[in-house]
C-alpha positions, 0 to 999 in steps of 0.5 A: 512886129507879129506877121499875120498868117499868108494871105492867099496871095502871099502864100501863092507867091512864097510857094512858087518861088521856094517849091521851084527845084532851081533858082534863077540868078542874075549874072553881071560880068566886067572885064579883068583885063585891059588887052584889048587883043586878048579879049578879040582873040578869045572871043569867038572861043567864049562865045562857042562854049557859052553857046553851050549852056544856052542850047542846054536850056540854063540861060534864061535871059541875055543881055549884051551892053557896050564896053571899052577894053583899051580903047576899043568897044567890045561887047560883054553880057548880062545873063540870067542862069537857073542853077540850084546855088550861086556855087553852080553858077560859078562852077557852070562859069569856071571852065569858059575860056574868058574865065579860065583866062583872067579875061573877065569876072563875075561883078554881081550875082544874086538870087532874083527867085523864080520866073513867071512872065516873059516877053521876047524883045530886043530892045534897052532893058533895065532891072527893076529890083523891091527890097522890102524896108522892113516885115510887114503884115501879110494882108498888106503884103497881099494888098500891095504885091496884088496891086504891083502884080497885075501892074507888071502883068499890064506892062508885059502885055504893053511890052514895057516889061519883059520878064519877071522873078518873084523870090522871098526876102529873109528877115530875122526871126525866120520871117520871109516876104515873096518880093520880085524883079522886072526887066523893063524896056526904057529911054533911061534910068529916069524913066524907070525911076518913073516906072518905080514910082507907079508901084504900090510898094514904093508910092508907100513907102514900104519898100526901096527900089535898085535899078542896073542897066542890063543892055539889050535883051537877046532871043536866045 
């Protein structure tokens, strides 16, 4: 399929997220170990250097959610980390206490592009991430992001949303479309599903959808 040049919107939004000098990932981590007294032990001493990389401004978003070591609840995060590759955020990562120790690993990492909406919240928060099905001309590109944008934008105003990534989609033949993903605050999975429905990109059919419960998201 022959793409259309950029509409404004479309090129508006591929510039914000490819001229950004770092990236945003997402990072979701997930127990090695099934000692639960390795992991009290150690706790404080993670959270001490994980403190760290907040104060030095690269964590972004946190997230905590419930987990079970050997029968006991302890609680392990989500977080969103600016880095310029997915090789610094591991670098950033190794030298942590739970890391350096087999605690815990790295079960997911992505690039979910650059932020442009945030909204301070504690409360259950899920991801919402739109994978492109195929290219697409660029007017209707512009056409759906333009309507799911100012959608997003009314859920943060809400509260519904509280943070957005825009990042490009690579398709083969060197063709890119700026696609996102929301963290959004909601009773269950089914009701992001129902969120997921609302967006023009899925209403027609030109895109699929991911959801991954994150917790709850942290003042930092």
């Amino acid at each position: 399929m022959k793409l259309l040049k950029f509409a404004p919107l479309a090129l508006g939004l591929a510039m914000t997220a490819t001229q950004a000098h770092s990236a945003a990932y997402g990072v979701s981590l997930e127990w090695k170990t099934d000692d639960a007294l390795t992991v009290f032990e150690g706790m404080n001493a993670q959270r001490s250097e994980f403190a760290k990389l907040v104060e030095q401004g690269v964590i972004h978003d946190l997230f905590v959610r419930h987990s079970t070591v050997d029968g006991k609840q302890f609680p392990i995060i989500n977080f969103v980390m600016e880095a310029d590759s997915a090789d610094q955020v591991l670098k950033r990562l190794e030298h942590l206490p739970f890391f350096k120790d087999d605690v815990v690993k790295i079960a997911d990492i992505r690039d979910i592009g650059t932020k442009w909406l945030d909204k301070e919240m504690i409360h259950n928060t899920y991801s919402l991430e739109l994978t492109w099905l195929e290219p697409q001309q660029n007017l209707l590109v512009d056409q759906i992001l333009g309507k799911d944008l100012q959608k997003v934008v009314n859920w943060n105003a809400q509260g519904v949303v509280t943070s957005a990534y825009l990042s490009i989609q690579d398709f083969d033949g060197n063709m890119k479309q700026p696609t996102y993903s929301i963290a959004v605050q909601a009773r269950d999975e089914d009701h992001v599903q129902e969120m997921a429905r609302e967006l023009e990109a899925v209403k027609t059919e030109s895109a699929s959808y991911s959801i991954m419960y994150l917790g709850y998201k942290l003042n930092i």
